[in-house]
N, CA, C and O atoms as a GROMACS GRO file, in nm:
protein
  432
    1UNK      N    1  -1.216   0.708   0.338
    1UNK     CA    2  -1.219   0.744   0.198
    1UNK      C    3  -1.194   0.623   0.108
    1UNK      O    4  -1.269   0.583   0.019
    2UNK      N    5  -1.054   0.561   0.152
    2UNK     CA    6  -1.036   0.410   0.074
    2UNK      C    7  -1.181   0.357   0.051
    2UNK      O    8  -1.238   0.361  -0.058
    3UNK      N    9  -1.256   0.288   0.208
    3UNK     CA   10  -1.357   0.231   0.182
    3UNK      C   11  -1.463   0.270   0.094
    3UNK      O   12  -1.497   0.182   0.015
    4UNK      N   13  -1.518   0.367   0.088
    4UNK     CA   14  -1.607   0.442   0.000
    4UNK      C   15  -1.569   0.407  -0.144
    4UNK      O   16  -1.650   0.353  -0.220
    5UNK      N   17  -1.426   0.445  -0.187
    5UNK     CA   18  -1.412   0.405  -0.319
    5UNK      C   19  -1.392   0.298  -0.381
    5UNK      O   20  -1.379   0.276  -0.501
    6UNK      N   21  -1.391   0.188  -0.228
    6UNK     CA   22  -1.389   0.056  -0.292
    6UNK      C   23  -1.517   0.064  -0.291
    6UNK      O   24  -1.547  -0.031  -0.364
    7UNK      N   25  -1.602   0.106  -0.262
    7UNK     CA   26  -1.776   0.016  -0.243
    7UNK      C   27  -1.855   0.097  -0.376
    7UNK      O   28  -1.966   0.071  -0.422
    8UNK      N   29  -1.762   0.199  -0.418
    8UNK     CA   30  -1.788   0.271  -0.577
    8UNK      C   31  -1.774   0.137  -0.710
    8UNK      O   32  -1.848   0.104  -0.802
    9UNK      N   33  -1.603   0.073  -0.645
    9UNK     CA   34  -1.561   0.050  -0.759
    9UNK      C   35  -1.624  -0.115  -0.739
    9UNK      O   36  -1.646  -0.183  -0.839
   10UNK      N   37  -1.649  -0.171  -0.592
   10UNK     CA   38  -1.757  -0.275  -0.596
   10UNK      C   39  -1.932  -0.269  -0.708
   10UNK      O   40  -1.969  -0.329  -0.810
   11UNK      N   41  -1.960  -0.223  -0.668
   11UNK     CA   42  -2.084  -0.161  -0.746
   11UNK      C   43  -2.046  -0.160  -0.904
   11UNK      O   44  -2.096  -0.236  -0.986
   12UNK      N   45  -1.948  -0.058  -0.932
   12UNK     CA   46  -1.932  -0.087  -1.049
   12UNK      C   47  -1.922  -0.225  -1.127
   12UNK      O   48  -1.971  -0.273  -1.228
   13UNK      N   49  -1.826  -0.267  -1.021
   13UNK     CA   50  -1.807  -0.442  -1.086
   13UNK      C   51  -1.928  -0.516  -1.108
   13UNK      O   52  -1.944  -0.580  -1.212
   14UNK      N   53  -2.018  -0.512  -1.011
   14UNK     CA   54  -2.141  -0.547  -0.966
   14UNK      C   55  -2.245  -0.535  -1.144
   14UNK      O   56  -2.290  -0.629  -1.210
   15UNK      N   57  -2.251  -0.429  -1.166
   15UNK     CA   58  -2.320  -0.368  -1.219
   15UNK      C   59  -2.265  -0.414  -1.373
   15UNK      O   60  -2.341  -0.421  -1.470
   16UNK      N   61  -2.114  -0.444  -1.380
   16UNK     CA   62  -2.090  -0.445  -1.514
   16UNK      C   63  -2.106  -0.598  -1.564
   16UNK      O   64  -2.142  -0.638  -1.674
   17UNK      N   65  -2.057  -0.693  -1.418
   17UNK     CA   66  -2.115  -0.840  -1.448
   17UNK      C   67  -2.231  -0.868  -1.427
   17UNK      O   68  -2.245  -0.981  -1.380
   18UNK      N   69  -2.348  -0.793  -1.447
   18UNK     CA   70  -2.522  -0.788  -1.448
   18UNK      C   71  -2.545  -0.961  -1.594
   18UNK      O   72  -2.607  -1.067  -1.593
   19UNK      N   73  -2.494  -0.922  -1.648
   19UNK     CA   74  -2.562  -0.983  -1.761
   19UNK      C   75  -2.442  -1.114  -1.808
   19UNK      O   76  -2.474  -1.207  -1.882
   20UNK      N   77  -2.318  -1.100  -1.755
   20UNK     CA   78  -2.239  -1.206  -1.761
   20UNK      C   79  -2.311  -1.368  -1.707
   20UNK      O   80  -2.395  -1.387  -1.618
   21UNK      N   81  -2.239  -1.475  -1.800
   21UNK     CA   82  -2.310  -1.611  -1.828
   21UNK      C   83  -2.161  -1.670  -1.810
   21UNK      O   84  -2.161  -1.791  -1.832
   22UNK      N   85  -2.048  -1.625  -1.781
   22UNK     CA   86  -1.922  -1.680  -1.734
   22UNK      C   87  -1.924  -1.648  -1.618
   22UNK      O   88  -1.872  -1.544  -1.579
   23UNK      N   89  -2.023  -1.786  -1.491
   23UNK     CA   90  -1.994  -1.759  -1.384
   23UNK      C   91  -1.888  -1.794  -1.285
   23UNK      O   92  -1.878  -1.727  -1.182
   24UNK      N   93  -1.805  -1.899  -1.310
   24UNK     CA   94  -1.633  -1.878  -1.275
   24UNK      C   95  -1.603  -1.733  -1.244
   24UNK      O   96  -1.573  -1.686  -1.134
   25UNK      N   97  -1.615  -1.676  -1.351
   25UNK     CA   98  -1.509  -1.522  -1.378
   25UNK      C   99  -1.573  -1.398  -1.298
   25UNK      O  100  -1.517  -1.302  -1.246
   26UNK      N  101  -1.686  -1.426  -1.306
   26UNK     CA  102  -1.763  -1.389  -1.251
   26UNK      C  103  -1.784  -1.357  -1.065
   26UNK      O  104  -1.789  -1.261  -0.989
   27UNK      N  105  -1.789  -1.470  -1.061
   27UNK     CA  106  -1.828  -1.491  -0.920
   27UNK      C  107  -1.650  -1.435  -0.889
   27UNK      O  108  -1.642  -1.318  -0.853
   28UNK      N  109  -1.524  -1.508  -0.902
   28UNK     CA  110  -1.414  -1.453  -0.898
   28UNK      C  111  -1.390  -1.304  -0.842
   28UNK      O  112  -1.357  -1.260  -0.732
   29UNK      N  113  -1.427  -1.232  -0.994
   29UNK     CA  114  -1.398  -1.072  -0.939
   29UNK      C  115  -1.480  -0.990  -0.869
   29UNK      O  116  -1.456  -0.877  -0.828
   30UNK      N  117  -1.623  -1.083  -0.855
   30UNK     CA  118  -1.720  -1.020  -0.782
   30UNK      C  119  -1.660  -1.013  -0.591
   30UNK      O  120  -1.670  -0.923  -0.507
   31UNK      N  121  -1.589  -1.175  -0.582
   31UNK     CA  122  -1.530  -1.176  -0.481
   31UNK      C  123  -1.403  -1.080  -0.432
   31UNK      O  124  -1.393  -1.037  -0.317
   32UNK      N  125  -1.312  -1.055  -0.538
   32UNK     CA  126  -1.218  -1.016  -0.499
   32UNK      C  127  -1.274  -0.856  -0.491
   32UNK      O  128  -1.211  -0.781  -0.416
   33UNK      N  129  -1.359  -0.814  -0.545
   33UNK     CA  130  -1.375  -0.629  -0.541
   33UNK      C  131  -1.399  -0.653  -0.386
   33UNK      O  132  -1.323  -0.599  -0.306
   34UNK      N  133  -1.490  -0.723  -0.349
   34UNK     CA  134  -1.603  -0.724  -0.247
   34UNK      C  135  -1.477  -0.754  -0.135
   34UNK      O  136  -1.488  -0.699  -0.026
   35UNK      N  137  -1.377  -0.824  -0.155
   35UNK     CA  138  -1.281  -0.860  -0.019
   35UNK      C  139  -1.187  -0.744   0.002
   35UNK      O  140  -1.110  -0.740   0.098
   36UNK      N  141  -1.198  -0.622  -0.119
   36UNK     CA  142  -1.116  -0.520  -0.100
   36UNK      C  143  -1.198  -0.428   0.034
   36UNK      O  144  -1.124  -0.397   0.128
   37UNK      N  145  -1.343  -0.389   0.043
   37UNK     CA  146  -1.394  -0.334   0.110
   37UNK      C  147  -1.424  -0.433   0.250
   37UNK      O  148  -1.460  -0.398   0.363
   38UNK      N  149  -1.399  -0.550   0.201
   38UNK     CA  150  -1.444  -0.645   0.386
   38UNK      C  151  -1.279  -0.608   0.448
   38UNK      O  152  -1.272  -0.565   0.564
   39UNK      N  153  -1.153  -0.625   0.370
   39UNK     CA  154  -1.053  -0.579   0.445
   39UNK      C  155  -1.028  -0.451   0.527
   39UNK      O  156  -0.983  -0.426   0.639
   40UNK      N  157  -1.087  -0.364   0.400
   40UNK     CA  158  -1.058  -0.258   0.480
   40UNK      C  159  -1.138  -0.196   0.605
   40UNK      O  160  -1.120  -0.093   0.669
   41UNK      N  161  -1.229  -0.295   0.616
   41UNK     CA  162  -1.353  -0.241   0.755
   41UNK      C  163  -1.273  -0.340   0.836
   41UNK      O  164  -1.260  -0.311   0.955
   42UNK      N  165  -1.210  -0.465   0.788
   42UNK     CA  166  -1.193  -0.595   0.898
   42UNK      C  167  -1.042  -0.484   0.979
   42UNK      O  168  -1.020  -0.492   1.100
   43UNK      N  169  -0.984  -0.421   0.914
   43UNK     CA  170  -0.828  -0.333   0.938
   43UNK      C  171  -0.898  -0.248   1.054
   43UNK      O  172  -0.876  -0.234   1.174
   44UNK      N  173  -0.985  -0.200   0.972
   44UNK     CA  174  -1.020  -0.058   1.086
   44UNK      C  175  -1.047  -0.025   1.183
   44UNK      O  176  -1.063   0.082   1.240
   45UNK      N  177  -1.057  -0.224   1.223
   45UNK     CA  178  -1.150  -0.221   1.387
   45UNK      C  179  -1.019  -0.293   1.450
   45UNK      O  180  -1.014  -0.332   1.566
   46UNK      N  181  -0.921  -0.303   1.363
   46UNK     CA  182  -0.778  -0.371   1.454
   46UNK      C  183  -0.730  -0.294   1.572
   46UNK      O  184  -0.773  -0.179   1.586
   47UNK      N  185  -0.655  -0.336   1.650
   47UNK     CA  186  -0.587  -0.275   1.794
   47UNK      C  187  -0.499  -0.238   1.759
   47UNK      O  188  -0.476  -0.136   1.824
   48UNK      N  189  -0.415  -0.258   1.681
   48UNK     CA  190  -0.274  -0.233   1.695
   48UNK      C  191  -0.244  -0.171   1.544
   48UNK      O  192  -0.314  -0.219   1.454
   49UNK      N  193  -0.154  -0.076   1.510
   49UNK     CA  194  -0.112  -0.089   1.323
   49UNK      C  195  -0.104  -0.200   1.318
   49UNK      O  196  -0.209  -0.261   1.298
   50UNK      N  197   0.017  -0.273   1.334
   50UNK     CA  198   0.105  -0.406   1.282
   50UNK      C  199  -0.083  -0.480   1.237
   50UNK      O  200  -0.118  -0.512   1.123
   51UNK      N  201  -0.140  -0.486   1.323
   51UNK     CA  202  -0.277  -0.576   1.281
   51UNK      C  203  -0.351  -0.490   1.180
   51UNK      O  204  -0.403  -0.551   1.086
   52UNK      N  205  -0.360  -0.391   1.184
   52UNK     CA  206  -0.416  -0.302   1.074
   52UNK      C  207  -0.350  -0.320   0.930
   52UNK      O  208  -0.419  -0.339   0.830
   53UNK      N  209  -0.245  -0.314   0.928
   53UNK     CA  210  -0.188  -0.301   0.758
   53UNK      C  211  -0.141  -0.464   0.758
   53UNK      O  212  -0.031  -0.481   0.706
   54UNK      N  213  -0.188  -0.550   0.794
   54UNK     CA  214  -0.202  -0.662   0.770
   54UNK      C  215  -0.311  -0.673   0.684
   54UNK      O  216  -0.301  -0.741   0.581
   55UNK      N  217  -0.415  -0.614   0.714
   55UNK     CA  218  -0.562  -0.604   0.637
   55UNK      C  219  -0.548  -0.506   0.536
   55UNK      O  220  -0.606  -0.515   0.428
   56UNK      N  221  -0.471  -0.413   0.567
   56UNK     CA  222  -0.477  -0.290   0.416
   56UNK      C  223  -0.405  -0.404   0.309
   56UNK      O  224  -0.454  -0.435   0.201
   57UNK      N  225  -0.242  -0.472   0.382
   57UNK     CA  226  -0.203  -0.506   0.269
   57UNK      C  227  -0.330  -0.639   0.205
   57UNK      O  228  -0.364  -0.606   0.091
   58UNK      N  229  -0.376  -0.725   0.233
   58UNK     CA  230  -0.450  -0.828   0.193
   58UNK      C  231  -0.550  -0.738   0.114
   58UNK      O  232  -0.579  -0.783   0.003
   59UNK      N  233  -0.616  -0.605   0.154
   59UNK     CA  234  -0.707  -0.537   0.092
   59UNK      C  235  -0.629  -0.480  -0.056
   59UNK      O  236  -0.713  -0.442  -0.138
   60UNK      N  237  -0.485  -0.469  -0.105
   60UNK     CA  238  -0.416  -0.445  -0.168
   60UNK      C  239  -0.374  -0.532  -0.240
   60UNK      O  240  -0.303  -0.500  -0.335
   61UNK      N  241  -0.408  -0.684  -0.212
   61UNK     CA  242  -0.360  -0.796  -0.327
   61UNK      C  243  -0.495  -0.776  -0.376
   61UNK      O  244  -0.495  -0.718  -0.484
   62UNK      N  245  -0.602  -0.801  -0.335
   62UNK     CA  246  -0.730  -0.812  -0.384
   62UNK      C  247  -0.748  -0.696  -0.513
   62UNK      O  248  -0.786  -0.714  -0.629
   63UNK      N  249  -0.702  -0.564  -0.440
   63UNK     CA  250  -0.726  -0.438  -0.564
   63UNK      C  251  -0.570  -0.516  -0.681
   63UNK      O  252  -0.557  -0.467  -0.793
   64UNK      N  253  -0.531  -0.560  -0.663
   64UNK     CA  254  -0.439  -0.605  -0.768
   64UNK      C  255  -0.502  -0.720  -0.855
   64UNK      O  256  -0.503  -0.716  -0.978
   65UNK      N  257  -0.568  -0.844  -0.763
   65UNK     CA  258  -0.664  -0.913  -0.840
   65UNK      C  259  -0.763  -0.853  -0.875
   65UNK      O  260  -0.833  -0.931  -0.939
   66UNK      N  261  -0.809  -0.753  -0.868
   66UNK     CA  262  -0.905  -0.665  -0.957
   66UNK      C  263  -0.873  -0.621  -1.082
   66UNK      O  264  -0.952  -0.619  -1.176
   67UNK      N  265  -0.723  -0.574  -1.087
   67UNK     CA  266  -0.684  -0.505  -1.189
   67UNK      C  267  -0.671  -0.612  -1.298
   67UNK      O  268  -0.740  -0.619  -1.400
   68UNK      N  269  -0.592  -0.679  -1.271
   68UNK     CA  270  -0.570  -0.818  -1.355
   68UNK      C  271  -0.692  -0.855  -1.421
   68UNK      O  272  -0.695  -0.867  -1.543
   69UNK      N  273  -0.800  -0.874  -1.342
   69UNK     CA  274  -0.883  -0.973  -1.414
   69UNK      C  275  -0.996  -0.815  -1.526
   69UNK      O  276  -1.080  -0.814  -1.616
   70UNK      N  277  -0.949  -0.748  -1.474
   70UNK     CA  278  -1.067  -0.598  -1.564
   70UNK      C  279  -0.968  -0.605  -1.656
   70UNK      O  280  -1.010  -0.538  -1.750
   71UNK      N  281  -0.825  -0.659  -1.694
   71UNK     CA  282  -0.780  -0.633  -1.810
   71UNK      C  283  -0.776  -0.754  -1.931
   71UNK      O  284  -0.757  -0.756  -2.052
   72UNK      N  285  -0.802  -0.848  -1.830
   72UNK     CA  286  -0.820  -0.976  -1.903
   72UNK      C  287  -0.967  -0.997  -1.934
   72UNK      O  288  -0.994  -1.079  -2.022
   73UNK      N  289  -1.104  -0.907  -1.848
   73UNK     CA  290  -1.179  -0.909  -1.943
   73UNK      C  291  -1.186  -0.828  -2.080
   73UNK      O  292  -1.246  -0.835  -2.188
   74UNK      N  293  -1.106  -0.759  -2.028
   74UNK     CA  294  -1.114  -0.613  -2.154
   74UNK      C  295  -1.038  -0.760  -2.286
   74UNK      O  296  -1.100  -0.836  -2.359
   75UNK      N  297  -0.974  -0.753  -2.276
   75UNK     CA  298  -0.914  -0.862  -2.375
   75UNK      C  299  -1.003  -0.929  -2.393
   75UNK      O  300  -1.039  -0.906  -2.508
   76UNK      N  301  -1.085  -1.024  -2.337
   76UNK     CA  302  -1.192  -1.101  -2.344
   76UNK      C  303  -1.282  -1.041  -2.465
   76UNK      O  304  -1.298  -1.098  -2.573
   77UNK      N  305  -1.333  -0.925  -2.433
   77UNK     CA  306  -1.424  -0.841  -2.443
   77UNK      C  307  -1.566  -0.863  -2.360
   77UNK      O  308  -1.672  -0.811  -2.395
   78UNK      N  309  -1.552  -0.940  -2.258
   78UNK     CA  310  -1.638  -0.881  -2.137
   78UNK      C  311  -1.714  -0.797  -2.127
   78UNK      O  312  -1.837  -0.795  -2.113
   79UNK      N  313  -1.615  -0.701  -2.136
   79UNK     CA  314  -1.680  -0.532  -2.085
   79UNK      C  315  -1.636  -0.446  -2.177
   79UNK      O  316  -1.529  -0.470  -2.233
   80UNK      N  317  -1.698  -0.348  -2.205
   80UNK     CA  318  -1.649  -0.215  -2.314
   80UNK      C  319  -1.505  -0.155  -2.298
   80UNK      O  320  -1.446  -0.217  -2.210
   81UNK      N  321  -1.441  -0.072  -2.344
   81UNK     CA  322  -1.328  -0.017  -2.287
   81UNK      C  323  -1.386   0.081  -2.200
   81UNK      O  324  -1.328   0.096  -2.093
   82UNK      N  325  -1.467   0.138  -2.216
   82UNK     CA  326  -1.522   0.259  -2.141
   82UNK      C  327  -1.578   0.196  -1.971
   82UNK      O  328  -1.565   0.269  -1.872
   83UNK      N  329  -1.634   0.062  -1.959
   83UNK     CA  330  -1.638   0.033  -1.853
   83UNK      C  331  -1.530  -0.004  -1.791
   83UNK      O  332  -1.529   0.010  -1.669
   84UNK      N  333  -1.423  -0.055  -1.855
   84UNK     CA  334  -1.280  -0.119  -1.796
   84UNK      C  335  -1.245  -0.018  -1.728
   84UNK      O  336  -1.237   0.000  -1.606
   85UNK      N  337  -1.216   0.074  -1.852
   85UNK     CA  338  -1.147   0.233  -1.810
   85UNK      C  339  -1.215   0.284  -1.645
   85UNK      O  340  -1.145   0.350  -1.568
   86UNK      N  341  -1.288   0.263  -1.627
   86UNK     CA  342  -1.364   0.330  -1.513
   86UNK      C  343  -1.315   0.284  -1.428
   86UNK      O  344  -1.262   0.334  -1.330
   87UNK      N  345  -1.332   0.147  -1.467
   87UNK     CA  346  -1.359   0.049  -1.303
   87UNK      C  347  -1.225   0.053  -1.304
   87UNK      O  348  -1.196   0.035  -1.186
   88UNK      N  349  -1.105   0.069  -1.377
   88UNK     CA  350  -0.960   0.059  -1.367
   88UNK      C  351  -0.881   0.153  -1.280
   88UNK      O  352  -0.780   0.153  -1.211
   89UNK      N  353  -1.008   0.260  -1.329
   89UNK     CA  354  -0.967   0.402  -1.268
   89UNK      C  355  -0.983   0.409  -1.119
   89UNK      O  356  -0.890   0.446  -1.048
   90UNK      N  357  -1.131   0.365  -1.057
   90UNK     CA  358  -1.125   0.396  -0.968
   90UNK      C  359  -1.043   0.227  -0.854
   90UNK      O  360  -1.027   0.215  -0.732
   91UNK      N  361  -1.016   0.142  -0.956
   91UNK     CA  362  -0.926   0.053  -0.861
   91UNK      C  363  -0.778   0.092  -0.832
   91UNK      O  364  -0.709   0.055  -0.736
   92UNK      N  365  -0.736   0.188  -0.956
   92UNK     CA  366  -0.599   0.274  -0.922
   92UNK      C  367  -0.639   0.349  -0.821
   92UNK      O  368  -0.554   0.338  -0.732
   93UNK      N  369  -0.726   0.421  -0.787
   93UNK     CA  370  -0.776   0.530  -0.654
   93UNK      C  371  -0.753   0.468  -0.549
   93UNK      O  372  -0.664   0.499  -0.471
   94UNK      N  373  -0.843   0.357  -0.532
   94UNK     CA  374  -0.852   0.268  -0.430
   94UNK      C  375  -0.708   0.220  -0.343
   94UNK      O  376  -0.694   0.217  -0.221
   95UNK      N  377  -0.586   0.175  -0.473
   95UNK     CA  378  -0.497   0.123  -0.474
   95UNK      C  379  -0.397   0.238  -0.440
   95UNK      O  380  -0.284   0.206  -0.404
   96UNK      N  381  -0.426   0.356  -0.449
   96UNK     CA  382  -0.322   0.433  -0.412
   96UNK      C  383  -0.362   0.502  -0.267
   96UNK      O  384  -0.273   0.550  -0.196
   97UNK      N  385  -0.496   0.504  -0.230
   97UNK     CA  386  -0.518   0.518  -0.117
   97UNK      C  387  -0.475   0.466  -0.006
   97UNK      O  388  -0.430   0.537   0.084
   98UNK      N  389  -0.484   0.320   0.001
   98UNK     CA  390  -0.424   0.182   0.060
   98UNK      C  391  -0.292   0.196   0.057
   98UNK      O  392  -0.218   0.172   0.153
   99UNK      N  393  -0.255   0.239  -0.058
   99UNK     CA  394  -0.053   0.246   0.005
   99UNK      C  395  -0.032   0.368   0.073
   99UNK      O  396   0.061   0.376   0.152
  100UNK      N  397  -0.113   0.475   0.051
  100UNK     CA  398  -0.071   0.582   0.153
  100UNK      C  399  -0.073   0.553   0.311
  100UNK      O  400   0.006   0.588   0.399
  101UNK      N  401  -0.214   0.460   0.316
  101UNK     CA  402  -0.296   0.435   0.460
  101UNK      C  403  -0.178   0.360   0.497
  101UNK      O  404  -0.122   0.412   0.593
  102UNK      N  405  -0.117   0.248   0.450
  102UNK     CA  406  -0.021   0.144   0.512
  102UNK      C  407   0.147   0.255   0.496
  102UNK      O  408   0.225   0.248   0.590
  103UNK      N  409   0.185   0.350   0.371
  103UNK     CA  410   0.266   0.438   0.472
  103UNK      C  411   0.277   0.542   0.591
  103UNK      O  412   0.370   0.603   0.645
  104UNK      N  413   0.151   0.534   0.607
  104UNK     CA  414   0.131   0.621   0.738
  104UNK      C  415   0.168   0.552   0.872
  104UNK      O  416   0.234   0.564   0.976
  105UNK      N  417   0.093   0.480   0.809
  105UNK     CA  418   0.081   0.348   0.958
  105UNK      C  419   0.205   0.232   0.984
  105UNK      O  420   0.217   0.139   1.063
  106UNK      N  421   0.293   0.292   0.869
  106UNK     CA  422   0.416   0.182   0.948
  106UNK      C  423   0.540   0.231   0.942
  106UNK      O  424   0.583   0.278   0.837
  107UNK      N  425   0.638   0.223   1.093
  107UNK     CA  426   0.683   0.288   1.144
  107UNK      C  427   0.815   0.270   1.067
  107UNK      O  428   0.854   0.163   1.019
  108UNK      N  429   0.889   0.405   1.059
  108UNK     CA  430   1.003   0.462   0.985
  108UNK      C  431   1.115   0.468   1.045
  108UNK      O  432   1.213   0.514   0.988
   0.00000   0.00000   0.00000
């Protein structure tokens, strides 16, 4: 489920830096959406938890460098509020999925 909604909220990103000419910033968050969904496939094929939520958590800084930089474009004005809002939304989804997956998976 995580993965799916990262490859939603990839796309979205995708889609909203279509026409962006700041390619620094650009290329940046295009990377970091995109390393949220390579983590969480690179986790899923791990042997062990301990190796698994090694990858959720790294897949969990990335959805944090997501958030950051969708608010600093919103400030920018980058992107509309209505696209921020979205892509914000579904990186909170993403981001709360990932902490459930890594409290499941580590031992109490």
């Amino acid at each position: 489920m995580a993965w799916q909604k990262a490859m939603d909220l990839n796309e979205a990103v995708d889609i909203a830096l279509a026409g962006s000419r700041n390619f620094g910033f650009k290329d940046q968050l295009f990377r970091a959406a995109l390393s949220i969904c390579n983590n969480l496939a690179e986790g899923f094929e791990m042997p062990t938890a301990p190796h698994q939520i090694k990858y959720l958590w790294i897949a969990k800084g990335s959805c944090n460098e997501v958030a950051s930089m969708l608010l600093l474009a919103q400030r920018r004005g980058y992107f509309s509020d209505t696209e921020v809002e979205r892509m914000l939304g579904l990186q909170d989804e993403v981001a709360r999925l990932i902490r459930s997956y890594i409290d499941k998976k580590t031992p109490h």
